[in-house]
Structures are given as C-alpha cells and as structure tokens.
C-alpha positions, -999 to 999 in steps of 0.1 A, spaced: 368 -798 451 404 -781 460 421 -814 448 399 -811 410 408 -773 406 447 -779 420 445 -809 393 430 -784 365 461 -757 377 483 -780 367 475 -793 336 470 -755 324 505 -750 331 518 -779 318 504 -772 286 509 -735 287 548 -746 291 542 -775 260 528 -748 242 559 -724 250 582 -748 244 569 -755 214 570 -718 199 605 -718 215 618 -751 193 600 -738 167 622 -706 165 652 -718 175 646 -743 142 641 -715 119 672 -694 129 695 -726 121 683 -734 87 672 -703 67 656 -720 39 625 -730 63 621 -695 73 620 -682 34 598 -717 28 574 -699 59 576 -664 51 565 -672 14 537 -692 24 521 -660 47 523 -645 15 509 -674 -6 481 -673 24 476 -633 24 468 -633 -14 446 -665 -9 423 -643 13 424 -612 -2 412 -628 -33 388 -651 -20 372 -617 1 371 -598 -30 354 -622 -49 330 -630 -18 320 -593 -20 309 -594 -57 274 -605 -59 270 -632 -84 237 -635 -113 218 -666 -105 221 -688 -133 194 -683 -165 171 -716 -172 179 -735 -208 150 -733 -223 
C-alpha cells in the first residue's frame, strides 16, 4: 500500500511539473513573438462577447412556436 501511494506522489508531481512547464514555455513563447499575444488577447475578447451574448439571450424567455393551421 506505501509503494501504490509513493507511486501516486510521484506521478502528481510529475505532472504538476509538466503542467508548469508547460505554462512556463507557454509564456516565454508569447514574450518573443508579440503577434501571438495580440492573436490571444483578441480571442479573450472574441470569447468574453461570445458569452455575454449567448447569457443575455439565454435569459430572454422565448414564445413557443404558433401551429399552421
């Protein structure tokens, strides 16, 4: 039972250190080419809009549709 939660230990760290690393690459990327961090920073507000207009829209009750007869 030690050796299965020693085991576990480890592979939480090695993926909280992927994870890191990841983040870490991932900034280190955007500060040596600017046009990605524009290309990101317009998509957050591409993404923000998208949700404010979809929740506004949720909010407004619809009228079920009439019959064609």
């Amino acid at each position: 039972m030690t050796l299965l939660r020693i085991l576990a230990a480890v592979f939480m760290f090695v993926g909280i250190l992927a994870g890191c690393l990841a983040l870490l690459l991932l900034v280190i990327l955007l500060v040596r080419f600017p046009p990605l961090l524009i290309a990101l920073l317009l998509a957050c507000w591409i993404l923000c809009r998208l949700l404010k207009l979809f929740r506004t829209s949720e909010a407004a009750p619809t009228k079920p549709p009439t019959s064609l007869q």
